[in-house]
C-alpha positions in Angstrom: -55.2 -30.9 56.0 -53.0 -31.9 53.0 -54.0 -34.0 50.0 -51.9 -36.9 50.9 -53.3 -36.7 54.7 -56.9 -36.8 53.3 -56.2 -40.1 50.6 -54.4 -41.5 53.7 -57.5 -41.3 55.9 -60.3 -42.0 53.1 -58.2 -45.6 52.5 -59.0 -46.5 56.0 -61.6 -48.8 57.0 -64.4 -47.8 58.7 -63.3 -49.6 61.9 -59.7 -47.1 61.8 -61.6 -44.6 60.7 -63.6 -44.8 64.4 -60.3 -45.4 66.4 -58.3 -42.7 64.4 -61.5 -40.0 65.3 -61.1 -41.3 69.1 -57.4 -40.1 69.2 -58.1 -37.0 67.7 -61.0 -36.3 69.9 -58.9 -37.2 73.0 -55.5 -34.7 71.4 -58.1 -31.9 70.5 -59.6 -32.6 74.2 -56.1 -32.5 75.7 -54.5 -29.6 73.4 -58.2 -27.4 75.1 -56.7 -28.1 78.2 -53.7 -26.7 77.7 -54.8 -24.0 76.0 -56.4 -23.3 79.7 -53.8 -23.5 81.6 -51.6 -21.4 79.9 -49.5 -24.1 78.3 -49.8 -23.4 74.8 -51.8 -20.6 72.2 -51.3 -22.2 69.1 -55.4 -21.9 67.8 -54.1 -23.0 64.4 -53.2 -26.9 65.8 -57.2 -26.3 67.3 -58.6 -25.4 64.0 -56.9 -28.3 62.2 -57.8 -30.8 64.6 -61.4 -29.7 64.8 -61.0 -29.4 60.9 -59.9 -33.5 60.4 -62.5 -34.4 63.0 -64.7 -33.5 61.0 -63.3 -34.8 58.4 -62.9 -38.2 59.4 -67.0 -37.5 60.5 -67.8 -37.0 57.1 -66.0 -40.1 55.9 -67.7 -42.1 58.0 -71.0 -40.6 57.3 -70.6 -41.4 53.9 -70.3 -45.1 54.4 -73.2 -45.2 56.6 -75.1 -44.4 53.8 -73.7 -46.5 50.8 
């Protein structure tokens, strides 16, 4: 994930930081599944949405606990 992707996401609220970790959840979910059936075998686009999932994770766990 680039610098500019990772100010973009930390200048979220909290509240777009839950509904931006539900899409990615849902493309990660979806880009598995075609990874099953043969569709696509791009593991990089896996690794960087697992990688800004948790990302946006870590985020949010921060301001929980502020």
């Amino acid at each position: 994930m680039k610098k500019d992707a990772q100010k973009t996401i930390i200048s979220k609220t909290t509240d777009e930081l839950h509904i931006l970790r539900r899409a990615a959840q849902e493309k990660l979910s979806q880009m598995r599944f075609d990874l099953r059936a043969g569709k696509t075998a791009n593991l990089k686009d896996l690794r960087a949405a697992k990688k800004e999932i948790a990302f946006i994770s870590t985020i949010i766990s921060q301001r929980k606990h502020e």
